[in-house]
C-alpha positions as CSV (number, residue, x, y, z in Angstrom):
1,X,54.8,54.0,204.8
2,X,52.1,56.0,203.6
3,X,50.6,55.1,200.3
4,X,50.5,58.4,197.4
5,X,47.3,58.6,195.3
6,X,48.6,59.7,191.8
7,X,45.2,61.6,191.0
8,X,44.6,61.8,186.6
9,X,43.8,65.0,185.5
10,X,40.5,65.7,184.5
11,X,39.7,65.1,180.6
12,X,38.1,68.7,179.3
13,X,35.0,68.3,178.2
14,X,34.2,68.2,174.8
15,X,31.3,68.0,172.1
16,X,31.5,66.2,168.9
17,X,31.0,68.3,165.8
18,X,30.9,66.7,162.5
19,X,32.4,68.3,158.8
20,X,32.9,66.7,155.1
21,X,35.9,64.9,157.0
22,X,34.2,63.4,159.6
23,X,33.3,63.9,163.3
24,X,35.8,66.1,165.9
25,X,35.9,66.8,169.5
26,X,35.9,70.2,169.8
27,X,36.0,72.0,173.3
28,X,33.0,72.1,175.0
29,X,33.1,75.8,176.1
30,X,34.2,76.9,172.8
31,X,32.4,79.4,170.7
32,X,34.6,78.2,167.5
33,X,33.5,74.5,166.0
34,X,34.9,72.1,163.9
35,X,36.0,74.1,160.9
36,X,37.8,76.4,163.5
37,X,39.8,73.1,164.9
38,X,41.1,72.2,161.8
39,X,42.4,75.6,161.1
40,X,44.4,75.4,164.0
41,X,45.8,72.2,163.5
42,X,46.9,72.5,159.8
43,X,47.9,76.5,160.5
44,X,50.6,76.6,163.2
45,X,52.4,78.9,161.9
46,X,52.8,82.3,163.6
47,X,51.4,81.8,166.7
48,X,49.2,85.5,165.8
49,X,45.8,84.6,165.8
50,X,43.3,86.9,164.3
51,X,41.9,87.8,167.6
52,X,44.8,89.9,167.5
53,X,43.5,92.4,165.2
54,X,40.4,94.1,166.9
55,X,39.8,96.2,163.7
56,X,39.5,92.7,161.6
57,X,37.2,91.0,164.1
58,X,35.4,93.8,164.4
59,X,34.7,94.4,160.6
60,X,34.0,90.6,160.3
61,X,31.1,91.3,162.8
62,X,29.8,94.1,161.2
63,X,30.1,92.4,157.9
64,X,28.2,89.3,159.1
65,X,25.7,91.5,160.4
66,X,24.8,93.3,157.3
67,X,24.7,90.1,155.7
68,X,21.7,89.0,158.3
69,X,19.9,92.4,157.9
70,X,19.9,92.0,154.5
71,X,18.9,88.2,154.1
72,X,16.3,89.4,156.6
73,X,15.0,92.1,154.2
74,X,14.7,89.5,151.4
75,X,12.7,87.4,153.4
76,X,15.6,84.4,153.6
77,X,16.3,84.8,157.8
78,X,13.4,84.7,160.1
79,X,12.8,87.7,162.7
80,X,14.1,85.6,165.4
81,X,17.5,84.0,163.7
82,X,18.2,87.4,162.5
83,X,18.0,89.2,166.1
84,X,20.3,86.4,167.7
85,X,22.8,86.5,164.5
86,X,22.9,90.9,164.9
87,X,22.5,91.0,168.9
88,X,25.9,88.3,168.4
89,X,27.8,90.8,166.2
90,X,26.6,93.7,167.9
91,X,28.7,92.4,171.0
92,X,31.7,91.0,169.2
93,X,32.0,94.6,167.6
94,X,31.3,95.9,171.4
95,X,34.7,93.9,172.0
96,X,33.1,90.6,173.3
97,X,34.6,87.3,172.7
98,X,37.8,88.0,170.7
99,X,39.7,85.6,172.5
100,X,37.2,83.0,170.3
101,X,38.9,83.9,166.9
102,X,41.8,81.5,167.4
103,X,42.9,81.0,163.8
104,X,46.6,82.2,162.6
105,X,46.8,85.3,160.9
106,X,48.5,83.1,158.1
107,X,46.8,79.9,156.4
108,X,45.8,78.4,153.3
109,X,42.4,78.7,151.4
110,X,42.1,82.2,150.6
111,X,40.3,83.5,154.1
112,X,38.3,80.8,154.9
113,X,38.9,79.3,158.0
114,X,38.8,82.9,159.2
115,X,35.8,83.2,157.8
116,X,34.8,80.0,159.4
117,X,35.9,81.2,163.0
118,X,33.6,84.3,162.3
119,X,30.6,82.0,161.4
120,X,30.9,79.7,164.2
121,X,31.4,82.1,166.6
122,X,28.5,83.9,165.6
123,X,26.3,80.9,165.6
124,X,27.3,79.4,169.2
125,X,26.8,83.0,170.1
126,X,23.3,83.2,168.8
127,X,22.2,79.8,170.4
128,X,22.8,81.3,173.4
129,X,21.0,84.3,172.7
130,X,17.9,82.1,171.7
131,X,18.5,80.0,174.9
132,X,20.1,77.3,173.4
133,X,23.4,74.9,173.6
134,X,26.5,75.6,171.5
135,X,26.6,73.3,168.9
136,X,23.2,72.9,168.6
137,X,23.5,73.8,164.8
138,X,20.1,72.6,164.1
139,X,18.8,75.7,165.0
140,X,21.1,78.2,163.6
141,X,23.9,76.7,161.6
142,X,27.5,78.6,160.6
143,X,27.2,78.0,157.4
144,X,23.1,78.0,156.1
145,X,22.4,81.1,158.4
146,X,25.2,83.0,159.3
147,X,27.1,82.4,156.5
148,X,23.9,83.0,153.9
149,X,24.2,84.4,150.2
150,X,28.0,85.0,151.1
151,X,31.6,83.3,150.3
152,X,34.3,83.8,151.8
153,X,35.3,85.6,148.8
154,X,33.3,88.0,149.2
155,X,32.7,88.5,152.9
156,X,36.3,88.3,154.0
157,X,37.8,90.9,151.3
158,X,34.9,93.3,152.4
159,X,36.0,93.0,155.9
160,X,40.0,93.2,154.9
161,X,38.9,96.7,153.5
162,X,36.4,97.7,156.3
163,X,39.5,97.1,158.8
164,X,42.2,98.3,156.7
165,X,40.3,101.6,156.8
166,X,39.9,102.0,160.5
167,X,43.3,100.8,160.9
168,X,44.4,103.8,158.6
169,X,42.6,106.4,160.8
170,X,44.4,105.4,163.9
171,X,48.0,105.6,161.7
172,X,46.8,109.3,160.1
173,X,46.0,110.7,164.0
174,X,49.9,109.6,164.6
175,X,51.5,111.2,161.8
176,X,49.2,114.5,162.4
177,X,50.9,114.1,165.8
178,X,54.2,114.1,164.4
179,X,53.6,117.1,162.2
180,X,52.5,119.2,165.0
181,X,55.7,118.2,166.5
182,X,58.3,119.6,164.3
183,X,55.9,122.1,163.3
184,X,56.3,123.6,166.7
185,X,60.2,122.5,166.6
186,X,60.4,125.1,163.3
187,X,58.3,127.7,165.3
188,X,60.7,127.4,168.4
189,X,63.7,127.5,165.8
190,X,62.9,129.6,163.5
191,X,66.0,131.9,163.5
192,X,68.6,129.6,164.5
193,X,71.2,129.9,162.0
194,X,72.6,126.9,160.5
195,X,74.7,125.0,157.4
196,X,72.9,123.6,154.5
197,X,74.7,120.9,153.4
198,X,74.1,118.9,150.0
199,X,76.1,115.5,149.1
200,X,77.3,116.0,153.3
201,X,78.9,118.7,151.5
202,X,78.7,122.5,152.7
203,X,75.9,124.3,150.9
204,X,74.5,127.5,151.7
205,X,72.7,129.3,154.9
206,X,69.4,128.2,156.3
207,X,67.5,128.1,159.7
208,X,67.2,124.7,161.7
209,X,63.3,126.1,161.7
210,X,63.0,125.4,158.1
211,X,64.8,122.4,158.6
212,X,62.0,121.3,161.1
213,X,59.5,122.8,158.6
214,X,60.6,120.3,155.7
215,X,59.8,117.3,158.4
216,X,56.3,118.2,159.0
217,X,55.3,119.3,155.5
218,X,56.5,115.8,154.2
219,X,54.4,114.3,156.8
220,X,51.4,116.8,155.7
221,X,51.6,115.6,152.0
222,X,51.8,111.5,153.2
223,X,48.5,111.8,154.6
224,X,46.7,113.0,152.2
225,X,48.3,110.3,149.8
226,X,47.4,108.3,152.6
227,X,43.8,109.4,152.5
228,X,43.6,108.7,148.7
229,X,44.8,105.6,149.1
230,X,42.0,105.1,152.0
231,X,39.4,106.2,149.3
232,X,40.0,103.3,147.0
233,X,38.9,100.6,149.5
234,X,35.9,101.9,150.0
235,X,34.7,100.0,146.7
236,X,33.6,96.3,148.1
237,X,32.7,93.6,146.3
238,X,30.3,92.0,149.5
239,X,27.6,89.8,146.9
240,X,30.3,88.6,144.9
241,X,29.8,85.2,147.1
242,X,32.6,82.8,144.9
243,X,34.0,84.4,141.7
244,X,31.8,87.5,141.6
245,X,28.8,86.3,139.6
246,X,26.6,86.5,143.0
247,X,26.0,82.6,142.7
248,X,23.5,81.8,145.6
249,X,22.8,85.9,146.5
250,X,19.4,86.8,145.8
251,X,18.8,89.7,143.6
252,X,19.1,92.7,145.6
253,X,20.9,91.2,147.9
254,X,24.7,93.4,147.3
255,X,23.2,96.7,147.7
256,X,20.9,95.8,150.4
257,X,23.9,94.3,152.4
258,X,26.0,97.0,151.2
259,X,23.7,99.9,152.0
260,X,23.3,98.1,156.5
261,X,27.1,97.7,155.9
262,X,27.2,101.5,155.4
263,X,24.8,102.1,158.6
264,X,26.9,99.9,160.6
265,X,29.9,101.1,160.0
266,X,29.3,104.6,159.0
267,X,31.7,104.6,156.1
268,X,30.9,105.9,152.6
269,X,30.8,102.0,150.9
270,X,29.8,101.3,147.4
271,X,29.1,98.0,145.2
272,X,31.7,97.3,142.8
273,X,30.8,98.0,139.1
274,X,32.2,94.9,138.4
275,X,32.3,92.3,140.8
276,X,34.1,89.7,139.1
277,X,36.9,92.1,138.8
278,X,36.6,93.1,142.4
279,X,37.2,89.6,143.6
280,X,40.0,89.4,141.9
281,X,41.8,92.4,142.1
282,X,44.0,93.6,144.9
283,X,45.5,96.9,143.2
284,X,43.9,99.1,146.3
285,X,45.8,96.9,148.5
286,X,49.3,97.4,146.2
287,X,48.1,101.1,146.0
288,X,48.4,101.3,150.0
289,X,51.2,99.2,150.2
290,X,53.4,101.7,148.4
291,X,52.1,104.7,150.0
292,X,52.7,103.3,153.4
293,X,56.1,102.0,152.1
294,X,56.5,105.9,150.8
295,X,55.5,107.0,154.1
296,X,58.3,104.8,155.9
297,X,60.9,105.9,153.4
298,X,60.5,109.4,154.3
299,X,60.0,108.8,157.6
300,X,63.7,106.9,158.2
301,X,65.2,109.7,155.9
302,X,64.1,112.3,158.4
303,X,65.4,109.7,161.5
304,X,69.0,109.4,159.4
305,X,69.0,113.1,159.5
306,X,68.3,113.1,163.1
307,X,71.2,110.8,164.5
308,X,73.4,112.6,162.3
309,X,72.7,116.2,163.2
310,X,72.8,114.9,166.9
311,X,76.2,113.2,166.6
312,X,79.1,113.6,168.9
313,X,78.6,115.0,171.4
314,X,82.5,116.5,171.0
315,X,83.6,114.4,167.7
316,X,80.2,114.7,165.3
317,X,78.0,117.4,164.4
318,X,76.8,118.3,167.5
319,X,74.0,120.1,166.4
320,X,71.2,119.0,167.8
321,X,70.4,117.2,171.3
322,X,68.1,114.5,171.5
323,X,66.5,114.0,174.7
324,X,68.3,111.1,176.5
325,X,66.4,108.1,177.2
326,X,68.7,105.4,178.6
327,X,72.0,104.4,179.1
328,X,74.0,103.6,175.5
329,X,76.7,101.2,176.4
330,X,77.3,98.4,178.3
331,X,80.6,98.8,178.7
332,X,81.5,103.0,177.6
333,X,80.5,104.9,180.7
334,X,78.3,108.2,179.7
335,X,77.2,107.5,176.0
336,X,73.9,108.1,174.8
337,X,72.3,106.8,171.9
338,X,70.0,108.2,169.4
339,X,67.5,105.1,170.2
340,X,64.4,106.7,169.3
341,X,65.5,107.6,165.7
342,X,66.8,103.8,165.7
343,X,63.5,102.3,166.5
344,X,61.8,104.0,163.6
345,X,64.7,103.3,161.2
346,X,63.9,99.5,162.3
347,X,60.1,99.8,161.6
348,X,60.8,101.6,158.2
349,X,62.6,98.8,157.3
350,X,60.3,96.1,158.2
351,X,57.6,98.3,156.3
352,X,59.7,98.2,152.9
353,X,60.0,94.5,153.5
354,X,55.6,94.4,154.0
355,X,55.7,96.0,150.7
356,X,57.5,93.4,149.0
357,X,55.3,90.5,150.6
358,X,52.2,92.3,149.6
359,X,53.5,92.8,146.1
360,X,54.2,89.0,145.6
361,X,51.1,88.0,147.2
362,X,49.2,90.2,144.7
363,X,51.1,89.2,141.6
364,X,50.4,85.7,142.9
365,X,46.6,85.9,142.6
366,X,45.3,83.5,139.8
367,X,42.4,83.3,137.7
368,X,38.7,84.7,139.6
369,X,40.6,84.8,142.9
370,X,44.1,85.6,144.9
371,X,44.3,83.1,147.8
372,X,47.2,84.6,149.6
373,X,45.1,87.9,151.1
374,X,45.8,87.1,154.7
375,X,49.4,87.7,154.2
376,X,48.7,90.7,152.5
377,X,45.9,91.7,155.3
378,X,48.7,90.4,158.4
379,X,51.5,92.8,156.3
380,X,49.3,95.8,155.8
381,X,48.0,95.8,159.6
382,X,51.6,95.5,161.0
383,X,53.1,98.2,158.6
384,X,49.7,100.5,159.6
385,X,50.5,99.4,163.5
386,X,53.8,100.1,163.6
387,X,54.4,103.0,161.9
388,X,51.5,104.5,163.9
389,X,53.6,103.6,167.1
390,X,56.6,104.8,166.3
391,X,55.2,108.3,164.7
392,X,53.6,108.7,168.5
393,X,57.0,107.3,169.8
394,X,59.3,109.5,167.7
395,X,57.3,112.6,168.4
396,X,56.8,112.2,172.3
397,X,60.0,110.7,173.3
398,X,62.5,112.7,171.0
399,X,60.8,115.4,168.6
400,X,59.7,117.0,171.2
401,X,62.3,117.0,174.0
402,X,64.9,118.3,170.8
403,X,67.2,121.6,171.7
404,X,69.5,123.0,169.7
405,X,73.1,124.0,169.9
406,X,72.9,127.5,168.7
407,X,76.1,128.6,168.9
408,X,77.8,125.8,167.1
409,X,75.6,126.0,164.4
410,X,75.9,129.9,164.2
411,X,80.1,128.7,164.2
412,X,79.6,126.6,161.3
413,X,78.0,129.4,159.6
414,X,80.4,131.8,160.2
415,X,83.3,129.3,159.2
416,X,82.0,127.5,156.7
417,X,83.2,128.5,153.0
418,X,79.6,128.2,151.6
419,X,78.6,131.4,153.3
420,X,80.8,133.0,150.7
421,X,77.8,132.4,148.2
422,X,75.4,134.0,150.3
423,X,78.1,136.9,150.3
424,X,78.4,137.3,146.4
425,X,75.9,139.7,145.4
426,X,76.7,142.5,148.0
427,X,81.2,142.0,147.5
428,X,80.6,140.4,143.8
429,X,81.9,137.2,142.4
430,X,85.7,138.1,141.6
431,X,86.4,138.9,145.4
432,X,83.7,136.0,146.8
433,X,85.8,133.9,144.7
434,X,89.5,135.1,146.4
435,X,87.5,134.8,149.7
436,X,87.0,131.5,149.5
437,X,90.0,130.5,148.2
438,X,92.0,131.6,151.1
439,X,89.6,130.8,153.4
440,X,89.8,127.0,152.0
441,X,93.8,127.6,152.3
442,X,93.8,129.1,155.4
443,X,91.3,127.6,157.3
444,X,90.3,130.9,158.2
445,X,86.4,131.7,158.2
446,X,84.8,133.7,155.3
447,X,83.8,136.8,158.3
448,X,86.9,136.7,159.1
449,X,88.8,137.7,156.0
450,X,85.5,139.2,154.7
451,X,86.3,141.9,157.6
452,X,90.0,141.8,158.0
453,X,89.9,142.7,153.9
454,X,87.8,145.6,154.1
455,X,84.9,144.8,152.1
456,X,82.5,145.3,154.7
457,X,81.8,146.9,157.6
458,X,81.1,145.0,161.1
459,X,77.6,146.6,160.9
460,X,77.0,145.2,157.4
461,X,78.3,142.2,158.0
462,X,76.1,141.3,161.0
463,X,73.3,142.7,158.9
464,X,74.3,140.0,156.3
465,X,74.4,137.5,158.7
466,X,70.8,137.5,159.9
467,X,68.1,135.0,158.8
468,X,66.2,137.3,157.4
469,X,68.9,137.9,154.9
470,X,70.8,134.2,154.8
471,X,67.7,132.0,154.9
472,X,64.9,133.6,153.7
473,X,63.5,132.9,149.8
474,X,62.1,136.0,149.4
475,X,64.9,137.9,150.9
476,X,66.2,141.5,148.9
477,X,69.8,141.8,149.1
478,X,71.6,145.6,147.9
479,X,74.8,145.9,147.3
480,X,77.0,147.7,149.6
């Protein structure tokens, strides 16, 4: 009998990094340190790190390399610490070492172990650049070089805004997609003939164009509150360091870092007037909270109004067709459902719920600061997110593909007692008013007895019955 070797597996190496609690082992290949560790032991909570959200990394980078510019212009970094701190950034904005910001997207402490996770990985980053071990803080330290005339109350808000902005750019591209989609929908339709209804109740004549054409003017008028919205995080409060009081920032430091945060990241920044205020305040971050929640509102509104004009096909209205995209029913052979339209309701909803966890997290703030802005950060980014994926969903997998069933519209129309309104001023109201009587008694259509009665000719009535006539808001009706 041969004799099995039960071979250990190999312990990962480590180095020991040291904090106000004491010394860790910390992964030797690791560009995050001992601050960075702790976070992920106390913060288990999601399982979303903030790798996860390029445009945050990113703006951390750019944020921390600003910082260095500016120290470096005050004469607090030396040439060489400087170069190794910005050539570090520059590559972490290039895309470079995400993976290394390992903290959840949720924790305690207002921002700072992600603010941690940006210093160290900066630092281990640098070393290298300078030809030096990770770890080796010595040389350039997290905290004393990386981390210089800034808090994390100062630094991570600024970044929160910086991403939050190019976020928002990605989110107004979609919903200019959208537009353009039932803006060419209300082109293509433009003299369908169709039932207004108010209350689900028969109303009076319109075209499914202008229909369409509500969709993508609502869309129109979000962005720009979207865009105004946008405008007010522009105002950063980077020298605040703690409470806004620029304890530890040397004078000229804010506008020096705020003018190479401007270079970096092209964006029209500006200092806070008051930056005690500043670091306290999340109103631009309520502000976009309710316009995306606005946004979302609309957004499902015009999805309800889809699925409903598209129901049936033989028992519901029947008046649109949404492109089919997979098989409805497990167990009803042939049924389609509206699951575009469904998928946005969804991320409407979970939008409206963002709002509410943004609202709390702002009314929570207390005194100089609110600790509870990476919830509000994680809740903007996945309402910005999703509702720019399912604006490019709804517009390439369902606005688009939409036709229209013409002739049941055109049947509403012409059976429908509210065309009797559009009717009045060319037979007047006392016979309008028998018209639709008896056709509500009869359930005859208004043509129908509008013709068999006398009061107009076939010729006139067709007339009648075109969009230019029904539908349009500057239409001129004569009697005859």
């Amino acid at each position: 009998m041969t004799a099995t070797t039960i071979t250990e597996p190999a312990t990962p190496a480590t180095r020991i990094e040291h904090d106000l609690l004491g010394d860790k082992a910390v992964p030797a290949d690791a560009y995050w340190g001992v601050h960075t560790a702790r976070a992920r032991e106390n913060f288990p909570i999601t399982g979303v790190v903030i790798g996860s959200y390029p445009h945050l990394v990113t703006a951390l980078a750019a944020v921390k390399e600003a910082a260095a510019l500016a120290n470096h212009d005050l004469g607090l970094l030396p040439a060489d610490i400087t170069d190794a701190i910005v050539g570090a950034c520059r590559e972490i904005r290039g895309g470079a070492l995400h993976g290394e910001f390992v903290v959840d997207a949720i924790q305690g402490g207002a921002g700072t172990s992600t603010n941690m996770n940006a210093n160290e990985v900066i630092a281990n980053r640098a070393l290298e650049l300078l030809g030096h071990a990770r770890g080796e803080y010595s040389r350039i330290h997290p905290n004393e070089h990386v981390n210089l005339s800034q808090s994390t109350n100062d630094a991570y808000p600024t970044a929160v805004n910086v991403a939050t902005i190019l976020a928002l750019r990605g989110l107004a591209d979609a919903m200019r997609v959208l537009e353009d989609s039932f803006a060419a929908k209300a082109d293509e339709f433009a003299d369908v003939l169709k039932m207004g209804r108010t209350q689900l109740q028969d109303a009076v004549p319109m075209t499914v164009g202008q229909e369409f054409r509500t969709y993508a003017v609502m869309l129109g008028e979000d962005r720009a509150r979207l865009e105004e919205s946008a405008a007010l995080l522009h105002e950063i409060n980077l020298g605040a360091t703690a409470i806004g009081t620029g304890l530890n920032a040397p004078a000229g430091y804010a506008a020096a870092a705020c003018e190479h945060l401007r270079t970096i990241t092209g964006l029209p920044l500006v200092t806070a007037a008051d930056l005690i205020e500043a670091t306290q305040d999340c109103g631009a971050f309520v502000h976009l909270s309710g316009v995306l929640k606005r946004v979302a509102v609309k957004l499902s509104k015009t999805c309800n109004d889809l699925r409903l004009l598209s129901s049936g096909p033989r028992a519901g209205f029947g008046e649109l067709n949404l492109p089919p995209m997979q098989a409805g029913s497990s167990i009803m052979p042939g049924k389609v459902n509206p699951v575009i339209p469904e998928v946005v309701n969804q991320v409407a909803f979970e939008v409206i719920g963002n709002d509410v966890a943004v609202t709390m997290a702002a009314e929570a703030g207390q005194l100089q600061l609110n600790a509870f802005e990476p919830l509000i950060w994680k809740s903007l980014a996945a309402s910005i997110s999703h509702l720019e994926a399912a604006c490019l969903t709804l517009a390439e997998r369902c606005v688009d593909g939409i036709t229209v069933n013409a002739a049941t519209t055109l049947g509403y129309v012409e059976n429908s007692i509210g065309l009797v309104t559009a009717l009045n001023p060319t037979i007047g109201y006392e016979a309008a008013t028998e018209i639709a009587r008896d056709a509500l008694a009869s359930g005859r259509g208004v043509a129908e007895l509008v013709l068999e009665r006398g009061l107009l000719t076939p010729e006139r009535l067709t007339e009648l019955l075109q969009p230019d006539h029904l539908a349009r808001p500057d239409r001129v009706v004569t009697a005859g």
